[in-house]
VOVEXMAR-582320 format. One line per 10 residues: their letters; for each residue y, x, z of N, C-alpha, C. Coordinates in Angstrom, 1 decimal, padded with zeros to 4 digits. Layout:
BEGIN
A> Y/X/Z/Y/X/Z/Y/X/Z; ...
REM end
This chain:
BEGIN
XXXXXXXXXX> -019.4/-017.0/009.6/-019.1/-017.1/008.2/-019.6/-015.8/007.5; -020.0/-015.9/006.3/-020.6/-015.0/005.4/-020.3/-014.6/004.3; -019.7/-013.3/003.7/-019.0/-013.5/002.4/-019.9/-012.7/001.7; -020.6/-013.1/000.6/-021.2/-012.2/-000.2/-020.7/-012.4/-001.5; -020.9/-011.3/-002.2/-020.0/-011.3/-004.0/-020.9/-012.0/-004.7; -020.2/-012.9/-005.8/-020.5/-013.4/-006.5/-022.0/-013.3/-007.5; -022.4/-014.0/-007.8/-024.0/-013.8/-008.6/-023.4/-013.3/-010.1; -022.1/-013.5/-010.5/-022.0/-013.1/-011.8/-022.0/-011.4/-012.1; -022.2/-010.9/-012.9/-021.9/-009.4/-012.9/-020.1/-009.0/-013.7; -019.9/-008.3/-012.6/-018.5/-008.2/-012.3/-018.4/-006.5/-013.1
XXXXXXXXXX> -017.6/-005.9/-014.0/-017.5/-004.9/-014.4/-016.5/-004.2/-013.8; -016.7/-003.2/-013.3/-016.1/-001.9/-012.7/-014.7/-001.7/-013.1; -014.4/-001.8/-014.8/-013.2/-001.4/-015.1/-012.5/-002.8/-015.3; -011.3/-002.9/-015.1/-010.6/-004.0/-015.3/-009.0/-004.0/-016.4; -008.7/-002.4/-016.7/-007.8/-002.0/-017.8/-006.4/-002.5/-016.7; -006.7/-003.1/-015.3/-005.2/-003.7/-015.1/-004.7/-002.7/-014.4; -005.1/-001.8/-014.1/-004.2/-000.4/-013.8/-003.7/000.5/-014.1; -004.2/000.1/-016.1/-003.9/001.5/-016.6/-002.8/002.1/-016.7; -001.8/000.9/-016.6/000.4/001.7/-016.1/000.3/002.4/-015.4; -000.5/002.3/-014.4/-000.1/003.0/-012.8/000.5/002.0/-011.6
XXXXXXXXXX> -000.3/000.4/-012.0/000.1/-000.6/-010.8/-001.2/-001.0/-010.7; -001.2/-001.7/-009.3/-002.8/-002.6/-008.7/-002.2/-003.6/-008.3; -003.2/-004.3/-007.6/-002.8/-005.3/-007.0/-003.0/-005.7/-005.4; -002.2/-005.9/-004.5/-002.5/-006.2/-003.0/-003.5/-007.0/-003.1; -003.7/-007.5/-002.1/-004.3/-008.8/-001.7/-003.4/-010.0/-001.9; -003.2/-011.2/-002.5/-002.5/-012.6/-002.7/-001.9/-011.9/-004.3; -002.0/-011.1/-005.0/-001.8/-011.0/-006.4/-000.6/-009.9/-006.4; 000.1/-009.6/-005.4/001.4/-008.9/-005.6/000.8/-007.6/-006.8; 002.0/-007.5/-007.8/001.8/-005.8/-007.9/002.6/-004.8/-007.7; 002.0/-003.8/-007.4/003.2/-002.3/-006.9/002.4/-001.6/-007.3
XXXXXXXXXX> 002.7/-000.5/-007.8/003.2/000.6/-008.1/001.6/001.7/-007.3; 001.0/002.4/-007.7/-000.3/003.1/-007.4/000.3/004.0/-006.4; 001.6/004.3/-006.5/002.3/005.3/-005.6/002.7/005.0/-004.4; 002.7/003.5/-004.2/003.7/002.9/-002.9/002.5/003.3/-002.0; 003.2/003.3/-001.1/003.1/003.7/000.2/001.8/003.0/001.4; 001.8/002.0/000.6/000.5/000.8/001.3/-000.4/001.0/000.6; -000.5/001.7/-000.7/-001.5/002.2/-001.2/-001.8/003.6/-001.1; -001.2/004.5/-001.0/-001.6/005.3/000.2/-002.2/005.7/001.2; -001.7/004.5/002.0/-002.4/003.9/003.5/-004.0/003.8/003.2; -003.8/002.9/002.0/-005.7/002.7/002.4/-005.9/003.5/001.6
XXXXXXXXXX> -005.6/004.1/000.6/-006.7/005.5/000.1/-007.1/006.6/000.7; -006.4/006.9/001.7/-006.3/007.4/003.1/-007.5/007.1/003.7; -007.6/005.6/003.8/-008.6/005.3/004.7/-010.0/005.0/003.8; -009.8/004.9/002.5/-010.9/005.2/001.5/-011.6/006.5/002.1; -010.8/007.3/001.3/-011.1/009.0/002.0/-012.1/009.3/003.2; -010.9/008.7/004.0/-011.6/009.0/005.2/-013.4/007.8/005.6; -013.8/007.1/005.0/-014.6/006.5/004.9/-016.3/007.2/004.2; -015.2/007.8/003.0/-016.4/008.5/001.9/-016.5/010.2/003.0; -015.8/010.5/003.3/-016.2/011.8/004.1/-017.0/011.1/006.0; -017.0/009.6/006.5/-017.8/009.7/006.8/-019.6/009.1/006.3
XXXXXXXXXX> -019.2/009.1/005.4/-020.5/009.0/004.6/-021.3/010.0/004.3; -020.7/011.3/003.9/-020.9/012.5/004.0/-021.8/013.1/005.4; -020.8/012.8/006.5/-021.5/013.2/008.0/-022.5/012.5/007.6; -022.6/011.3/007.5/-023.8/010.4/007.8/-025.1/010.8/006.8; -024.6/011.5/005.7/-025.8/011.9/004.8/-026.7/013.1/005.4; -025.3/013.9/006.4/-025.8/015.2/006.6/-026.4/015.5/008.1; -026.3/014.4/008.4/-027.6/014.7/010.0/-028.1/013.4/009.8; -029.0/013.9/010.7/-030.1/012.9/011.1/-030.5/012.5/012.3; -029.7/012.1/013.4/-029.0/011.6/014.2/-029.3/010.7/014.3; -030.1/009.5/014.7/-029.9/007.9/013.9/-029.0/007.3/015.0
XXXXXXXXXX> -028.6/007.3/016.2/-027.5/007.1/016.9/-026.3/007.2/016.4; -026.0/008.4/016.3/-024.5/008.7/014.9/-024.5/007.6/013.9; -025.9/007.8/013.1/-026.1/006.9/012.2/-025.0/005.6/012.3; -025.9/004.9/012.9/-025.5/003.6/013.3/-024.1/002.9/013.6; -023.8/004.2/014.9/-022.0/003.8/015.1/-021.3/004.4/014.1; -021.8/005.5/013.2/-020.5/005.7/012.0/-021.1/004.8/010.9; -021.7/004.0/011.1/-022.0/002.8/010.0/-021.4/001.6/009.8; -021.1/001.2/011.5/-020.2/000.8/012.3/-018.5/000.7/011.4; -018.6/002.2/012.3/-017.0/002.4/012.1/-016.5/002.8/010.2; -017.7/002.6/009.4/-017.3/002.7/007.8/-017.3/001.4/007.8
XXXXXXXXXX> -017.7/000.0/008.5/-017.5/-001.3/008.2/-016.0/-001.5/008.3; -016.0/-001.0/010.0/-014.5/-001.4/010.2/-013.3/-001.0/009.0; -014.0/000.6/008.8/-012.5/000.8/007.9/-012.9/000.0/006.5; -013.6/-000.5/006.4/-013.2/-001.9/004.9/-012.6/-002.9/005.5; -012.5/-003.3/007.0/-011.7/-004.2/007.2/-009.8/-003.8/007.3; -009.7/-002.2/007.8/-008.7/-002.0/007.5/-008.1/-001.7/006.5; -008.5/-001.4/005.6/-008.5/-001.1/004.5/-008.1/-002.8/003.8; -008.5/-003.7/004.3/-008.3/-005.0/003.3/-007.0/-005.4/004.2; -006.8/-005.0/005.3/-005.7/-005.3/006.1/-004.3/-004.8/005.7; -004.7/-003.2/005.3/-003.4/-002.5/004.9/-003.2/-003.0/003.3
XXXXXXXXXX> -004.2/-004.1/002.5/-003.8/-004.3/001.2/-003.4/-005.3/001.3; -003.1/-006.0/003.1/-002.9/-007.6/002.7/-001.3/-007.6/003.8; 000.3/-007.4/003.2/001.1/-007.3/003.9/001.3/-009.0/004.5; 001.2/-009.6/003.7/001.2/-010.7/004.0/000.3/-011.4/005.0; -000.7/-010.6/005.7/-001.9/-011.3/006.7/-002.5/-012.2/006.8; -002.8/-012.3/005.4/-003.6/-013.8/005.1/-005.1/-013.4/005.2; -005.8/-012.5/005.1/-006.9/-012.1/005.1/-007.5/-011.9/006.0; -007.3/-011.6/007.6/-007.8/-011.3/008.4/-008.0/-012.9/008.8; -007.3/-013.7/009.0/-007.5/-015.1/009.3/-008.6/-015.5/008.6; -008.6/-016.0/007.8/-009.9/-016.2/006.5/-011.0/-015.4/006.8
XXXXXXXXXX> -011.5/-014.2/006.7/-012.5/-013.7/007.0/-012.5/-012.9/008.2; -013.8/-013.5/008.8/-013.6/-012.5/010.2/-014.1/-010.9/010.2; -014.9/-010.6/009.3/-015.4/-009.4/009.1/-013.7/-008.4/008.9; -013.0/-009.0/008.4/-012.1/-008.1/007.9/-010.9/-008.2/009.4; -011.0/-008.4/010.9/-010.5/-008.6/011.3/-010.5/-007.7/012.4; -009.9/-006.9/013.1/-009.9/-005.6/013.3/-009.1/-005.6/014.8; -009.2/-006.0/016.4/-008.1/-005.6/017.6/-009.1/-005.2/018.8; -008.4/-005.3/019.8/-008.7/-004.5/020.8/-010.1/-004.6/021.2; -010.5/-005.3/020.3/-012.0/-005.2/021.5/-012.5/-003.7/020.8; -012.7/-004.0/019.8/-012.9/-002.6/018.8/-012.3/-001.4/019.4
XXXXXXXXXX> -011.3/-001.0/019.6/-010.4/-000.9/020.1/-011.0/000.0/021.4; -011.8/-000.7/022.2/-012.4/-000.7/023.6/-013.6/-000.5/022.9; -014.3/-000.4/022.4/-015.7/-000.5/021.8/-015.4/001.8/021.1; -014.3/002.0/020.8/-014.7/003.1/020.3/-014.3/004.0/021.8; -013.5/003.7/022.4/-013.1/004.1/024.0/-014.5/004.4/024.2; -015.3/003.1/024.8/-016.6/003.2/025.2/-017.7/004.2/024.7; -017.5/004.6/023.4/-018.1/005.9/022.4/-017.7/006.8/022.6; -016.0/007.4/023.1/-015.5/008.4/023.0/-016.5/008.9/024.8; -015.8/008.0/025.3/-016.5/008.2/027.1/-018.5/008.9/026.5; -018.9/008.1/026.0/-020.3/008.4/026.2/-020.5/009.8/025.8
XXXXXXXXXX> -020.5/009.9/024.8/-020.1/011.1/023.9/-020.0/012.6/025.0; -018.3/011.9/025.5/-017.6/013.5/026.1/-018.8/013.4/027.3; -019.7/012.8/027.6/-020.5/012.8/028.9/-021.5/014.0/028.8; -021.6/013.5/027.8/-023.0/014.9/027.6/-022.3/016.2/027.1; -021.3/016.7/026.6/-020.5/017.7/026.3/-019.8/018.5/027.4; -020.2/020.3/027.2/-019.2/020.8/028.1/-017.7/020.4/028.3; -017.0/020.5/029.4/-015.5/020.1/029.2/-014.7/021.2/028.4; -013.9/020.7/027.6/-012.9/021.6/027.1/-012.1/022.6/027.6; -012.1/023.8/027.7/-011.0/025.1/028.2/-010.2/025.0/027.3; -010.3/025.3/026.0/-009.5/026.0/024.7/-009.6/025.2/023.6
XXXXXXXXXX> -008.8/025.3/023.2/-008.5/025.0/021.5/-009.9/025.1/020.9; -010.6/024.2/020.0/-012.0/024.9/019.4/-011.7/024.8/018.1; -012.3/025.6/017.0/-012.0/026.0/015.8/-013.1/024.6/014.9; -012.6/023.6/013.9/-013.4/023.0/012.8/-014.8/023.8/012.5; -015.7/023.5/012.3/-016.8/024.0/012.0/-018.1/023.1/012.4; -019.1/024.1/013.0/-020.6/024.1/013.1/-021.2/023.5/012.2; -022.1/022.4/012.5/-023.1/022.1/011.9/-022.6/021.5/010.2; -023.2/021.1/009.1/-022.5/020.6/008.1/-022.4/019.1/008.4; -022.6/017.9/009.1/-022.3/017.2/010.2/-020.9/017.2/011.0; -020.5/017.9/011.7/-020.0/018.2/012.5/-018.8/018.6/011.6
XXXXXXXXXX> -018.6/019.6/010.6/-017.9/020.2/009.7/-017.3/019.0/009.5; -018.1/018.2/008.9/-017.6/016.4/007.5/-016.7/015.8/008.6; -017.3/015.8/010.2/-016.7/015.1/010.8/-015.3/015.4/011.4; -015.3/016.5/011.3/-014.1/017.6/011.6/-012.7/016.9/010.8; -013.5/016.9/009.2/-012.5/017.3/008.3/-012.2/015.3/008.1; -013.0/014.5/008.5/-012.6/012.9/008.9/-011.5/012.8/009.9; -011.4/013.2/010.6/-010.6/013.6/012.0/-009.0/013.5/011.0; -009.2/015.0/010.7/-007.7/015.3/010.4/-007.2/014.2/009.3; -008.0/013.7/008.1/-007.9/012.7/006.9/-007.3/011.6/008.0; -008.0/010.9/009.3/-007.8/009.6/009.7/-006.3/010.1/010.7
XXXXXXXXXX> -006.4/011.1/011.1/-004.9/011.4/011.4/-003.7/011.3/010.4; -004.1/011.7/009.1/-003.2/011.3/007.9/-002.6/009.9/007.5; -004.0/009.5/007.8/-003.9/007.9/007.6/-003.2/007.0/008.4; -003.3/007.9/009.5/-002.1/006.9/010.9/-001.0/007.3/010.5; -000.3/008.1/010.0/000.7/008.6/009.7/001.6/008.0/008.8; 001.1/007.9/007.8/000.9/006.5/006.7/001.2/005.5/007.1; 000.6/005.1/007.9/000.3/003.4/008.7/001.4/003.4/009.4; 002.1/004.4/010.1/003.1/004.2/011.0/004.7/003.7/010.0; 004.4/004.7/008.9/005.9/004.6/008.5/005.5/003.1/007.2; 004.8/002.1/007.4/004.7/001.1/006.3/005.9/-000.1/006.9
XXXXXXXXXX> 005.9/-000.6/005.9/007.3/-001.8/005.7/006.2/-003.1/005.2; 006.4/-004.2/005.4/006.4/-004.6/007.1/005.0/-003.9/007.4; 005.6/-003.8/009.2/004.8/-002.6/010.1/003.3/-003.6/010.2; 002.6/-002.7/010.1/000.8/-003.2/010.2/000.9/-003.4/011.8; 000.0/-004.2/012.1/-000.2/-004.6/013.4/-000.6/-003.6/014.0; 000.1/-003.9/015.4/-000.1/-002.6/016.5/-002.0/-002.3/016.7; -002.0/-003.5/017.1/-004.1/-003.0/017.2/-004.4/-002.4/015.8; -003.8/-002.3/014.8/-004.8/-001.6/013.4/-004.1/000.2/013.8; -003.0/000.5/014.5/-002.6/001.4/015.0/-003.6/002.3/015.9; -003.5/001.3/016.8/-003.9/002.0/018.4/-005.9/002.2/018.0
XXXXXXXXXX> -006.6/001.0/017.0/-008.0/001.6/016.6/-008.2/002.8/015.3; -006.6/002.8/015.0/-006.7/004.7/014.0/-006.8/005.7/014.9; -005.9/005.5/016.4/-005.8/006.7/017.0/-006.7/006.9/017.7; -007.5/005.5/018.2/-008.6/006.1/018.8/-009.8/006.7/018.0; -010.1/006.5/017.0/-010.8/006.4/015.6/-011.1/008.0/015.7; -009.4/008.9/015.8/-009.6/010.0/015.4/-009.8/010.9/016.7; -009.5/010.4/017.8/-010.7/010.8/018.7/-011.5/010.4/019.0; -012.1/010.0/018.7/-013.9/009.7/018.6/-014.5/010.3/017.6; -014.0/011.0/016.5/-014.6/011.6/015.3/-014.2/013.2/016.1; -013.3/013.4/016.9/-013.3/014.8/017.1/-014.5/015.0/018.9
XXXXXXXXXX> -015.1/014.1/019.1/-016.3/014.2/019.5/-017.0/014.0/019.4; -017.5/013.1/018.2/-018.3/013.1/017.6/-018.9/014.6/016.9; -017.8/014.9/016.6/-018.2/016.5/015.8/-018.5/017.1/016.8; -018.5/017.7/017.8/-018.8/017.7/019.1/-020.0/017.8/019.6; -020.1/016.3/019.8/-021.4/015.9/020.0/-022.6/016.7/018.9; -022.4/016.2/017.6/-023.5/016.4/016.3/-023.5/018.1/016.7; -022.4/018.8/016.9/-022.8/020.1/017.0/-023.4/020.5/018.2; -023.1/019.7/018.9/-023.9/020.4/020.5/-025.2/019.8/020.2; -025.7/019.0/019.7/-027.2/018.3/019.8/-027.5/019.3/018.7; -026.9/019.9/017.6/-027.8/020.9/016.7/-027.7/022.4/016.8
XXXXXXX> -027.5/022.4/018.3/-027.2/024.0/019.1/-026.3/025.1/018.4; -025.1/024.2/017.7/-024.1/025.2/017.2/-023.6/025.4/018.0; -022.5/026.6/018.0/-021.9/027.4/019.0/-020.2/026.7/018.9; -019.5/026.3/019.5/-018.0/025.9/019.4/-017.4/027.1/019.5; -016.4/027.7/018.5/-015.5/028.9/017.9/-014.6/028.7/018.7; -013.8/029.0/020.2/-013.0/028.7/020.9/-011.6/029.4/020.0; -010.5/029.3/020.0/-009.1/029.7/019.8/-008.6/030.4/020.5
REM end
């Protein structure tokens, strides 16, 4: 199944937020401040800073699986706007568990393969790459954070693919820096 947007042209502003409410997914409105909106601005965030990494190397492997994992987070992202779980049913793109799940496992393994092993604590930095990916890490750690304390609780698999998420971004930065012969700043 295939969802593409509409042929009409759709305008950017809509004036229905200008109180300070939006809307979930199925029409509810709350409040710009509540806590599910949080959640996915979180994961907004953390989406546009991997866009950033992905602008700033040229990697096309990276490319690809953080192209990847900026799809998935629109499907969490439509997950954390839909408390009700109507959405992931309906569309499969927006549908988010363990294989995924297992799918970034299998990235994080490949990844740590070609990297020296860890001794020490290593400092955010190197490449500007590696930097964006740094600073995704700690954003998608925020984001689980969020996700943990939501009412009603988001499904466990949208959980367990944040945490893995944000290790795979902290070797990915890793990686992007070891393939562009930066030096890792030990602690």
């Amino acid at each position: 199944m295939s969802y593409t947007l509409p042929a009409k042209t759709v305008k950017i502003y809509t004036r229905t937020g200008d109180t300070g409410d939006t809307s979930l997914v199925g029409g509810t409105r709350v409040r710009k401040s509540d806590p599910r909106v949080d959640a996915y601005g979180d994961i907004d965030e953390l989406n546009a800073w991997l866009g950033l990494a992905r602008a700033s190397s040229s990697d096309r492997e990276l490319d690809d699986e953080l192209a990847r994992v900026q799809r998935d987070l629109f499907a969490l992202g439509a997950q954390l706007a839909d408390p009700a779980d109507k959405i992931a049913g309906r569309i499969a793109k927006a549908a988010l568990g363990d294989d995924d799940v297992a799918r970034l496992e299998r990235l994080i393994d490949r990844g740590e393969a070609e990297l020296p092993p860890l001794k020490r604590f290593i400092l955010a930095g190197g490449s500007p790459a590696g930097a964006a990916l740094h600073v995704a890490r700690t954003v998608c750690r925020r984001a689980e954070r969020r996700m943990v304390s939501l009412q009603p609780p988001v499904d466990a698999a949208l959980l367990r693919y944040v945490n893995r998420l944000s290790d795979l971004l902290f070797v990915f930065a890793r990686v992007v820096n070891h393939r562009a012969g930066s030096v890792e700043t030990e602690w």
